[in-house]
N, C-alpha and C positions, 0 to 999 in steps of 0.2 A: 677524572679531572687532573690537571697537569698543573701540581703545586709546588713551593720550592717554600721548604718552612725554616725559618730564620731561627739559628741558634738557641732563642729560648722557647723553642717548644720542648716541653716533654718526651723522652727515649717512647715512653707508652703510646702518647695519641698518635706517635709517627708509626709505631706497628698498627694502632689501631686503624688509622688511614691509608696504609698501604692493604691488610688485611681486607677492607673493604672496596678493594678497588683501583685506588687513587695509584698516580705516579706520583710520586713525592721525592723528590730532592732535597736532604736534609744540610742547611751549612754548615752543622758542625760536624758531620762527616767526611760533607766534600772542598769545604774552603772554610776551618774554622780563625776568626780571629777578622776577617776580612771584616773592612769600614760599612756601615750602612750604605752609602753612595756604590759603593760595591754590591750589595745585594740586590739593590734595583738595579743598578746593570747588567747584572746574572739573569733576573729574573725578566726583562725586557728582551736580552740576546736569546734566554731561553723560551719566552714565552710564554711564563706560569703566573699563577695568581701566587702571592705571595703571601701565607698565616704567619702572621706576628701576634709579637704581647705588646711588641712596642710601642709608644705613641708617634715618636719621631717620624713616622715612615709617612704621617698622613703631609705633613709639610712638603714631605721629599719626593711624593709621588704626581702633588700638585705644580713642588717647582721645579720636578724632570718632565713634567708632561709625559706621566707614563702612558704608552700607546694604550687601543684598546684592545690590543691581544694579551695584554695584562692583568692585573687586578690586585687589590689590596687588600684582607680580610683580617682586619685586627681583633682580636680577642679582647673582650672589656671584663671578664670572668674571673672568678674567685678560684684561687689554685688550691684551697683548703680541702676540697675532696676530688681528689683525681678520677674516681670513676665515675663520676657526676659530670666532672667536665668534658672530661674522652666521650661521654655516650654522648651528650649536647654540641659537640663540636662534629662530629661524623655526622648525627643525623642529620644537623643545618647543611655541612657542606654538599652533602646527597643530597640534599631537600630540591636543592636550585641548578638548574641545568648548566647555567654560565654564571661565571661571578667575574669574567674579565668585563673590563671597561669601567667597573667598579670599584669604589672605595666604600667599605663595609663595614662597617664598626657596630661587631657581637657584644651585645650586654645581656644580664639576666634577662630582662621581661621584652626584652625585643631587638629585632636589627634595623639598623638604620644605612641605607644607601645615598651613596651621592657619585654620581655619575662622574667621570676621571675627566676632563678637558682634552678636549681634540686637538692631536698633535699639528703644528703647522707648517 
């Protein structure tokens, strides 16, 4: 899967992500300090689904009409124990073949989908 994870993920789940697979592009490697309006545009030019903690992004991704080679995977999870959250966050993203065209919002007991709006 081809993900671009936004500044506040964790140094660990991005090895643990890359470790199993994933092409992950991390912004605090490659463009830290950049605007949120800026990381859906990274993430639209490049193509990736996008793992956040942030809330902001689901506003941002409905009023850029992110394509559907996109997607948006917000994290709703408790940072209290990290290797709880690294194992839960790897195996959802494995679990599901595509998360572009989606807006995905992970909580404990479940995810919830809501399909991205068709570019015009």
């Amino acid at each position: 899967m081809r993900l671009l994870a936004n500044e506040n993920i964790p140094a660990a789940l991005i090895r643990s992500l890359r470790a199993a697979g994933h092409d992950v592009v991390w912004v605090r490697e490659t463009a830290p300090g950049i605007t949120d309006p800026q990381v859906i545009a990274q993430a639209i030019a490049d193509e990736r689904v996008l793992v956040t903690f942030d809330k902001d992004f689901g506003e941002l991704a409905f009023a850029r009409s992110l394509p559907a080679t996109c997607g948006v995977i917000l994290l709703r999870l408790p940072m209290d124990d990290l290797t709880l959250l690294i194992a839960k966050v790897v195996t959802l993203i494995g679990s599901h073949d595509d998360w572009r065209g989606q807006f995905a919002v992970v909580e404990e007991a479940r995810v919830r989908f809501r399909p991205l709006p068709p570019v015009e």
